[in-house]
C-alpha positions in Angstrom: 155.4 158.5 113.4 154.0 155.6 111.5 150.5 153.7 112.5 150.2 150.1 112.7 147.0 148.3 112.9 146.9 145.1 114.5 144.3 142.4 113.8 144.3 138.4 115.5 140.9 136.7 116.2 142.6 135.9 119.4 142.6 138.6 122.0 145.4 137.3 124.3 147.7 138.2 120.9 146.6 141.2 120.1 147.3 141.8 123.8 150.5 141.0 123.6 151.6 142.7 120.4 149.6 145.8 121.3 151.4 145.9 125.1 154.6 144.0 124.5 156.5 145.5 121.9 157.7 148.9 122.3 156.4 150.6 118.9 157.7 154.3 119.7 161.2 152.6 119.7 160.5 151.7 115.8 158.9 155.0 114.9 155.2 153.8 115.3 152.5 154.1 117.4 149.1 151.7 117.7 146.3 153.4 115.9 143.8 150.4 116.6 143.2 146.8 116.9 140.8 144.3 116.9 140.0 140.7 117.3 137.3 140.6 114.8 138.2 140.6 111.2 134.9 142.5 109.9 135.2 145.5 112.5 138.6 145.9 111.5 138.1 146.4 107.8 135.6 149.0 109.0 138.5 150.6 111.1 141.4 150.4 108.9 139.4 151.3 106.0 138.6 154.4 108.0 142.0 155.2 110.1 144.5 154.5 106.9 147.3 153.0 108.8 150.9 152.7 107.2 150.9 149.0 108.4 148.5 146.4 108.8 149.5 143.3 110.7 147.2 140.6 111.0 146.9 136.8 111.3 146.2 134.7 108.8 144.0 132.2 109.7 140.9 133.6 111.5 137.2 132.5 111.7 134.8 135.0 109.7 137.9 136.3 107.0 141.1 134.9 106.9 144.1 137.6 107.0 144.5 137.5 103.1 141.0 137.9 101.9 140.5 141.0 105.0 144.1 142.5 103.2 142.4 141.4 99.5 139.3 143.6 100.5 140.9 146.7 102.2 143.1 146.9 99.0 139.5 146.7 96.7 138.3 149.4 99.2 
Protein backbone atom coordinates (compact mmCIF):
# COMPACT_ATOMS: atom_id res chain seq x y z
CA UNK A 1 0.00 0.00 0.00
CA UNK A 2 0.73 3.59 -0.71
CA UNK A 3 0.86 6.51 2.14
CA UNK A 4 -0.79 9.72 1.73
CA UNK A 5 -0.34 12.55 3.89
CA UNK A 6 -2.94 15.03 4.21
CA UNK A 7 -2.35 18.67 5.22
CA UNK A 8 -5.43 21.73 5.40
CA UNK A 9 -5.20 24.52 8.05
CA UNK A 10 -8.76 23.66 8.46
CA UNK A 11 -9.52 20.75 10.55
CA UNK A 12 -13.15 20.09 9.51
CA UNK A 13 -11.30 19.09 5.95
CA UNK A 14 -8.82 17.15 6.98
CA UNK A 15 -11.66 15.46 8.75
CA UNK A 16 -13.31 14.84 6.05
CA UNK A 17 -10.74 13.63 3.62
CA UNK A 18 -9.02 11.55 6.38
CA UNK A 19 -12.75 9.76 7.31
CA UNK A 20 -14.57 10.24 4.07
CA UNK A 21 -12.85 8.72 1.41
CA UNK A 22 -12.18 5.13 1.48
CA UNK A 23 -8.20 5.04 0.83
CA UNK A 24 -7.75 1.13 1.07
CA UNK A 25 -10.17 1.04 -1.98
CA UNK A 26 -7.32 3.04 -4.01
CA UNK A 27 -4.35 1.10 -2.57
CA UNK A 28 -3.50 3.68 0.19
CA UNK A 29 -3.69 4.09 3.58
CA UNK A 30 -3.36 7.58 5.93
CA UNK A 31 0.04 7.77 7.37
CA UNK A 32 -0.67 11.27 9.00
CA UNK A 33 -2.19 14.59 8.92
CA UNK A 34 -2.21 17.77 10.19
CA UNK A 35 -3.78 21.17 10.28
CA UNK A 36 -0.66 23.06 10.80
CA UNK A 37 1.68 23.48 7.95
CA UNK A 38 5.04 23.60 10.14
CA UNK A 39 4.25 20.27 12.15
CA UNK A 40 3.60 18.68 8.96
CA UNK A 41 6.86 19.41 7.28
CA UNK A 42 8.33 17.93 10.49
CA UNK A 43 6.09 14.77 9.85
CA UNK A 44 6.32 14.20 6.22
CA UNK A 45 9.88 15.00 6.26
CA UNK A 46 10.10 12.20 8.70
CA UNK A 47 7.29 9.56 7.57
CA UNK A 48 8.27 9.75 3.54
CA UNK A 49 4.79 9.42 2.27
CA UNK A 50 4.17 8.48 -1.62
CA UNK A 51 1.67 11.37 -1.68
CA UNK A 52 1.23 14.62 -0.19
CA UNK A 53 -2.00 16.37 -0.44
CA UNK A 54 -2.42 19.62 0.94
CA UNK A 55 -4.18 23.05 0.50
CA UNK A 56 -2.91 25.69 -0.95
CA UNK A 57 -3.72 28.62 0.74
CA UNK A 58 -2.95 28.31 4.49
CA UNK A 59 -1.92 30.85 7.26
CA UNK A 60 1.91 30.22 8.43
CA UNK A 61 3.09 28.39 4.77
CA UNK A 62 1.03 28.23 1.85
CA UNK A 63 0.73 24.60 0.28
CA UNK A 64 3.48 25.43 -2.45
CA UNK A 65 6.26 26.96 -0.37
CA UNK A 66 5.53 23.68 2.52
CA UNK A 67 5.89 21.25 -0.99
CA UNK A 68 8.94 23.88 -2.08
CA UNK A 69 10.62 23.05 1.29
CA UNK A 70 9.99 19.30 1.83
CA UNK A 71 11.44 18.94 -1.74
CA UNK A 72 14.85 21.21 -0.48
CA UNK A 73 14.67 18.74 2.61
Amino acid sequence: MLSVYIVDDEKLIVDELVGFIRWEDYGFYVCGHSTDACVARREILQLKPNLVISDISMDEMDGFELLKSIKDG
